[in-house]
Structures are given as structure tokens and as C-alpha cells.
N, C-alpha and C positions, 0 to 999 in steps of 0.2 A: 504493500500500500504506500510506505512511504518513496518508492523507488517510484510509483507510477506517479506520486505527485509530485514528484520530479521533476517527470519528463513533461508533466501539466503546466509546471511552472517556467519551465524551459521555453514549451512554447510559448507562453506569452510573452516570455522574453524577449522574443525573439520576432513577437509581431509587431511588440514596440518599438524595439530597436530597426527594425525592417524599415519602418516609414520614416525613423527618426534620420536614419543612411540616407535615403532617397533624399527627404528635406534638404540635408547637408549636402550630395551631391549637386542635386538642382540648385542651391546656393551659393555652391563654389562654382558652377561652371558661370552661373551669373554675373558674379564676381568677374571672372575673367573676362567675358564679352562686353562688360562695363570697361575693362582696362584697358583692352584693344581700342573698343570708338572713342575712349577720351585720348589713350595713346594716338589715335590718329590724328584727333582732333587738334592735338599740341602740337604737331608734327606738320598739318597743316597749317596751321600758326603761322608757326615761322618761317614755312616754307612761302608762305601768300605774302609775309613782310618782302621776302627776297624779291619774288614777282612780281607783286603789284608797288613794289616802291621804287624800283628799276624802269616798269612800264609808266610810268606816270614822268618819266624824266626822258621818254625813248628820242621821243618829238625834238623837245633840244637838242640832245644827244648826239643824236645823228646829223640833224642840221650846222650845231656846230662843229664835226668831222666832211660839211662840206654837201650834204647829203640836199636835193630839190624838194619841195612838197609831195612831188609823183615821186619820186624815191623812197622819201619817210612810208608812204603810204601803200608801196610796192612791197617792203622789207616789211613792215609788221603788218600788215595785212593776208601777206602770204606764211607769217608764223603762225598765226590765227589758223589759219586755211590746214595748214600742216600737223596742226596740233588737233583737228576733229575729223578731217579726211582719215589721217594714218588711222587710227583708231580700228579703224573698218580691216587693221591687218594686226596690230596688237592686241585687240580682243580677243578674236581667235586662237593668236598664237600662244595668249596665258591659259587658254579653256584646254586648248593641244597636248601642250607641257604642264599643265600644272608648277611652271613656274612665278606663281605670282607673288609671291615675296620678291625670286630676284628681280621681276619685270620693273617693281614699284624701286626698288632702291637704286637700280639704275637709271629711274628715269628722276628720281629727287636727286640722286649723283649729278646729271649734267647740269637741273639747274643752280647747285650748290658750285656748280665750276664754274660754269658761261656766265652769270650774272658780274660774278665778283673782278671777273677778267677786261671787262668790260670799261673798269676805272684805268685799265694800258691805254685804248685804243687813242685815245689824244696825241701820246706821245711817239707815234708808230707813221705820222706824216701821212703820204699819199696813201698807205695801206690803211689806216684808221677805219674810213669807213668799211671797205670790202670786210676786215677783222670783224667790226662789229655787227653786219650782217648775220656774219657765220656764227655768233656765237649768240645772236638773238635766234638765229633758227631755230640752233642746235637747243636751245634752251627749249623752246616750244616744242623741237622735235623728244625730250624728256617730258613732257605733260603728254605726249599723245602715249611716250612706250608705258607711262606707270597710270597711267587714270586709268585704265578698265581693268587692270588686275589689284590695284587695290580700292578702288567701286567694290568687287567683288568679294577683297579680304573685309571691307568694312559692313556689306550687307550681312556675309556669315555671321559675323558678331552683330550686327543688330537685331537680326531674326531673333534670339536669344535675349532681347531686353524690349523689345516691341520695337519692329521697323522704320515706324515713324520718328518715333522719340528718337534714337540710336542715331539717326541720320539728324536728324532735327540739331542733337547737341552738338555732332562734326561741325556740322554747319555753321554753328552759332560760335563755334569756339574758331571753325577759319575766317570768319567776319571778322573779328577781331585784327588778324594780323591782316587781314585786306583792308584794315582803314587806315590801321599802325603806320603798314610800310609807306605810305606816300606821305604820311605827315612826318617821319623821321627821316626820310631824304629832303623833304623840304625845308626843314631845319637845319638840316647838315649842308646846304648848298647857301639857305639863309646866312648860317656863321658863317662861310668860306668865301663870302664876298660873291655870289652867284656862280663860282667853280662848277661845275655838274662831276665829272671823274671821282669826288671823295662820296658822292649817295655810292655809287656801285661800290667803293671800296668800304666803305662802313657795315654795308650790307654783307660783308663776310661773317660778318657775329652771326647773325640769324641762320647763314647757312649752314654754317658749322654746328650750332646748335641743332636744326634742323637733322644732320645724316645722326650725332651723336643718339638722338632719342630715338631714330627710327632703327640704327642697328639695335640698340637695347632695348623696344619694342621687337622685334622679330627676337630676337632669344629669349624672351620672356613668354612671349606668346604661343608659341606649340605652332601644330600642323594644325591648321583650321579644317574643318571637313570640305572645303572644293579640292586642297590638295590631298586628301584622300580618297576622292572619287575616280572612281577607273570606269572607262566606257568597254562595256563587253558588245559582241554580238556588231551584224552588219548593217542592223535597221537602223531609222531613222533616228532614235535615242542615241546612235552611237556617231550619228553625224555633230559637224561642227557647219556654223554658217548659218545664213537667209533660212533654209528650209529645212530646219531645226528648232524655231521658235515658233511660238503659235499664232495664229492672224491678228488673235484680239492686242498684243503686242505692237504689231506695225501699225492696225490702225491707231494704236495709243498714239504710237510714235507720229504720224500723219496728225493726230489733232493737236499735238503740241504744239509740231511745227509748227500749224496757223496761228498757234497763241504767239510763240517765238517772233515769227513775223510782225505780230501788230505791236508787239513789246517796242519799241523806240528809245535807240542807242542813250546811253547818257552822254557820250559826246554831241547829240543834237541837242539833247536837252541844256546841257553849257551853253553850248551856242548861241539858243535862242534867246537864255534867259542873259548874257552880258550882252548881245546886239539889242536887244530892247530895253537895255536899262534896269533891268528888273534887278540884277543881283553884280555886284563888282569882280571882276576874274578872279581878285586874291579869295572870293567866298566860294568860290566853284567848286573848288577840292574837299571843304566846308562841309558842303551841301553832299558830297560826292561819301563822305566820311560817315552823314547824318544817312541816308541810306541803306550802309553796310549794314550800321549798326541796324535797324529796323527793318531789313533782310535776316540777321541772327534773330531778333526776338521772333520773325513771323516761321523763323523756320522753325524752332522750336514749339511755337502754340500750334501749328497745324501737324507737325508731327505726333503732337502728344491727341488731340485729335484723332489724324490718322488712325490710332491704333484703337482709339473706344470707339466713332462712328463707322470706320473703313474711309474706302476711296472716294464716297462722295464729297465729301470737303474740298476733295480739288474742282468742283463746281466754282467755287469763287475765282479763282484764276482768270479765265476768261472775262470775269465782270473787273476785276483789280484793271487789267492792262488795258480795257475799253478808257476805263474815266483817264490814263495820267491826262494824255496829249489833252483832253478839253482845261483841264487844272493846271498841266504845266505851260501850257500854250497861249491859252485863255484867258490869263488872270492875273491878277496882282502878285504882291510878294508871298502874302499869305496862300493862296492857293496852290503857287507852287512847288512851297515848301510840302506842302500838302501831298505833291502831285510824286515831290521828287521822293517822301516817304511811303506812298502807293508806289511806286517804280521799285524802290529796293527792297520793299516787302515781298512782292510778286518774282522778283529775282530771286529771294531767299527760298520761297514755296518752288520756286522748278531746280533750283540746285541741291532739296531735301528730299521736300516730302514727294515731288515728284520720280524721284528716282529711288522712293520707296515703291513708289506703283510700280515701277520696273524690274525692281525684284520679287514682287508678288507675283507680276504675269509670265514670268519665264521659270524653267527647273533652275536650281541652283549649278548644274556643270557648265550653262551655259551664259551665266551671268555677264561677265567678261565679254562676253561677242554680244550679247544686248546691248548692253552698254556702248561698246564699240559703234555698233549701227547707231543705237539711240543717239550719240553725241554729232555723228557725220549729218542725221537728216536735220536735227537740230540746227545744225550750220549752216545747212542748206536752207533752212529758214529762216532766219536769222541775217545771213549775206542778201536774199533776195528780201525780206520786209526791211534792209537798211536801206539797199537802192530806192524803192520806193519810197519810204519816208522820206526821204533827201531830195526827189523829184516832186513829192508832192507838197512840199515845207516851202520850197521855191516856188511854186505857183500860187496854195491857198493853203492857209494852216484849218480853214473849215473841211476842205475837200481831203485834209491827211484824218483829220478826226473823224468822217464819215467812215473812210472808208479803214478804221483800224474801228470802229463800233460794228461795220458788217465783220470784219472777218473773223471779229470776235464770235460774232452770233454763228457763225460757221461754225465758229472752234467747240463752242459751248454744244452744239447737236450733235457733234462728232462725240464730242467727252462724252455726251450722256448715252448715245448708243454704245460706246466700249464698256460705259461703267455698265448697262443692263446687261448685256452678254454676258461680261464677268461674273454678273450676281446669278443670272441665269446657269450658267458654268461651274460656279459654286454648290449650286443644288442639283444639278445633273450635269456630272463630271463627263458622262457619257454623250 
């Protein structure tokens, strides 16, 4: 009798102890997918200090290396172009290899090199500019090789903490060094008497910083589950590419782009607002800063969203990027400001929680090559609703507001038949 209550007591031991394991695993693994998205997020930090406080000095830069207006606008234009094209061959080749740890450090490598390199080019004579072309490309050409393999290391762990949220704080935490970088080269060209060569070389601290935390993030981190996924067998699961992802995907991707499109550059929005008086050029960057920041808080609130109502939240999107042009175009000082904190909010929701939706609608092996694609049609939208705004801002600023309100209402019929599919898709997977 007392041997079998024993083994009475045992079990129960052991059924407490059972849930109590599980609790503790599920809280460690949580734990960890917490330290991945903030690790990234710090990693992007500093990484976006390097980029975005470089890119904000490019225009000078180049000009004073001798460079024309069709030159500055040739060379970073076509880095642009480089860094969402390639993409559509780095996505693949991290889902391929399962290399996406190294894809991401070699591509934060080149811009922790080409930026800082950048503070030579002055003293290098007739070659200065050619030099700094090459090392502005090459710079962009590392955001095209590390964005879709760590898009993909940073969805695994957010899947693990809620998609939305997980993306939402990357976001909020790379806002940060995308407002930093431009107002700490601007003070460092401030003290140096208008120099520009000491922003690029200042900006070594951040890059340095930048590799130090992302190696010590990768050894910290483990193998995420995409690099443990093996593609067996010859069917379509085992492919990579276009037709390997599911339809409701591209059309995601298709009504983005119209959003992408009616979105209106913040370089127009400068423009229009120092040619009309409205705001002084030394406020432009200001304004550019106030933005960021209210891109991180909207990325964060529709993320957290995101995960208690699902995908329909991004219904606002399309109504965000209809009102800027009437607010930033339209109006006074007041409105604009307005206009220009609907601009960076709506920037912050397609750089988050949008590319939450993107990991929802694909299997996770092929994350990376969604991504890939997702950022090229992006572009492709993006390039052509810039021509256009710039065509139509020159003739009528009513006739750019018409017609970025229809294509919104495009963009918004699109979203909503993806998001019914999905929900439809949800309930009959079949």
C-alpha cells in the first residue's frame, strides 16, 4: 500500500512538474525571441545612424567632388534602384543556402566600410567622385544582400512574441537612429565650419558599434528555425521563386504598391513646403526628424494591434497616405506639420506592421524570396508614383491630390479583397 502511494504521489509529481517544464520552456524560448528583435533592433540603430546621416549629406557630397545635379541624381538614384531590384536574387539565394546570418553581416559589413570611407574621397582629386560613386553603390548594394535574410531572421523571432508587436519594436527602435544620424552629421559639419568629409568620418563610431553587436547577436542567438528547415521532395514546396508563394501574397504585394505610389517622397514635401514659405530649409530636416519619430510610435501601436484584431488595421493605410498631399500641400504651417506626421506614421505602418502581413501570407522557408519580391514591386511603385507626383506638382497641386485620393481608393479595394481571401483561407485552408 505504501509502495503504490508512491507511485500515486509520483504521478502527481510529475503532472505538476510536467506543465511547470513546458511554462519555463515557453518562457525561455520567449525570452530569446525578445533578444533577437531588440538585438536587431539596436543593430539597426546604429546601422540607420551610418545610412541615413551619410545620405542626408550625399547631395553636397558629391557636388562638392564636382559631381552635376543629373549626376547626384544618377548615382543615388541608381543605389536606390540597386538596393530593391537585387533583392529579387538575395532572397532566394538566403531561402537556397540557408545562409542568413552570413547574408545579413555581410551586407551590414559593407555599409560599416563604404560609408566611413567616404570622408577620403575629397582628398583623392579627379578620382573623388568616381571613388564615391563606388562606395555609395556598394553601400546600397549591402542593404539589398542583408535585408531579406534578416527580414527573415527577425520574423522567426517575432512569430514567437506576436508579429506585429516584434516588428513594430525593430521599427521603433530603427526610427531612432534614422532621425539621430542626420542631426549628428549636421552638427558635426555645423562645428567644422561646413566641412562635409568629418559627418562620414564621425560616423565610424556607429558602424563599429553596429558589426560589434550584430556578431554578439549571432553567437548569442542559436540557429533560428529557417536555418533548420530542409526542403525534401521535387514538388512545389521544394521550389524557390514567383511560383512558390501563394497568389493572395502578390496580390498583397500589387495593392501596396498603389499605396507606395500615392505615398509622396518627403523630398517633394521639402520642396514644396521652403518654395512656399511655409517652413525655413534649416526646419526641413526638423520636420524630417519629427516624422521618424511618429513612424516608430505608429509602428509600434499598429503592431500591437496587428496581433489582437489581425490584418485588418492595415485598412487605415490607404486613408493615412490619401489626406498628406491635401494637409501638406494645402495649408498652412499647422496643417503641414500635420501632414508631415501622417507621412511618417504611414511610412512606419509599411516598414512594420506591413511586413508582418508578409510573413503571415507566405510558409516561413520562403520568407526571404517574399521579401525579396515584396521590396522590388515596392520600388516599382514607389519610382513610378514619384515621376508622377513631380509631373503633377508642376502643373496642379489639386490635380496630384485627386489623383493620389483615387488611387488610394484603388489601393483600399485591393486590401480589402486580399484581407477577405485570407480570412476566407483561414477557415478553409482547402
Amino acid at each position: 500500500m505504501s509502495a503504490g502511494a508512491n507511485r500515486v504521489d509520483d504521478a502527481a509529481d510529475v503532472e505538476q512538474v510536467a506543465p511547470a517544464t513546458g511554462r519555463t520552456a515557453v518562457a525561455a524560448s520567449t525570452g530569446q525571441a525578445w533578444r533577437v528583435v531588440v538585438g536587431f533592433g539596436v543593430v539597426s540603430l546604429a546601422a540607420d545612424m551610418v545610412y541615413e546621416g551619410a545620405r542626408s549629406i550625399y547631395g553636397p557630397l558629391l557636388a562638392s567632388l564636382g559631381a552635376s545635379a543629373v549626376v547626384v541624381g544618377l548615382i543615388t538614384g541608381a543605389g536606390e534602384a540597386a538596393a530593391l531590384l537585387l533583392r529579387l536574387v538575395s532572397g532566394p539565394l538566403a531561402d537556397r543556402t540557408r545562409r542568413y546570418w552570413t547574408l545579413t553581416i555581410v551586407g551590414y559589413g559593407l555599409t560599416a566600410v563604404c560609408v566611413p570611407l567616404l570622408a577620403v574621397t575629397p582628398i583623392l582629386g579627379g578620382a573623388g567622385l568616381a571613388v564615391a560613386a563606388v562606395l555609395i553603390l556598394a553601400e546600397r548594394l549591402g542593404k539589398a544582400i542583408r535585408s531579406p535574410a534578416k527580414s527573415a531572421l527577425l520574423a522567426d523571432a517575432a512569430s514567437r512574441v506576436g508579429m506585429g508587436r516584434g516588428l513594430g519594436v525593430h521599427k521603433a527602435l530603427d526610427q531612432i537612429g534614422a532621425f539621430a544620424g542626420p542631426l549628428l552629421v549636421a552638427a558635426v559639419v555645423a562645428v567644422t565650419a561646413g566641412a562635409l568629409w568629418p559627418g562620414p568620418a564621425v560616423l565610424t563610431v556607429p558602424a563599429v558599434v553596429a558589426m560589434l553587436l550584430l556578431i554578439t547577436l549571432r553567437t548569442r542567438a542559436g540557429t533560428s528555425p529557417a536555418e533548420r528547415d530542409t526542403d525534401t521532395g521535387s514538388g512545389t514546396a521544394a521550389k524557390t521563386g514567383r511560383e512558390s508563394l501563394p497568389g493572395r501574397f502578390h496580390w498583397f504585394a500589387a495593392a501596396m504598391a498603389v499605396c507606395t505610389a500615392g505615398l509622396v517622397t518627403f523630398g517633394l514635401i521639402g520642396f514644396h513646403l521652403v518654395r512656399a514659405g511655409v517652413v525655413a530649409t534649416a526646419a526641413v530636416p526638423l520636420m524630417y526628424a519629427m516624422a521618424m519619430a511618429a513612424g516608430g510610435l505608429a509602428a509600434l501601436l499598429t503592431g500591437v494591434l496587428y496581433d489582437r484584431v489581425g490584418p485588418w488595421v492595415l485598412v487605415v493605410l490607404p486613408a493615412m497616405i490619401a489626406v498628406v498631399p491635401p494637409l501638406a500641400f494645402g495649408g498652412g504651417l499647422s496643417a503641414a506639420v500635420f501632414g508631415v506626421v501622417v507621412w511618417g506614421a504611414a511610412v512606419g505602418l509599411q516598414d512594420s506592421t506591413v511586413k508582418a502581413m508578409v510573413a503571415d501570407l507566405v510558409p516561413r522557408k520562403r520568407r526571404a524570396t517574399a521579401y525579396g519580391i515584396f521590396a522590388a514591386v515596392q520600388g516599382a511603385g514607389a519610382l513610378a508614383g514619384g515621376a508622377a507626383a513631380g509631373l503633377l506638382y508642376d502643373r496642379s497641386v489639386p490635380s496630384l491630390i485627386i489623383a493620389v485620393v483615387l488611387a488610394q481608393a484603388v489601393a483600399l479595394l485591393m486590401l480589402v479583397g486580399v484581407l477577405a481571401r485570407t480570412r476566407q483561407h483561414r477557415r478553409d485552408p482547402t
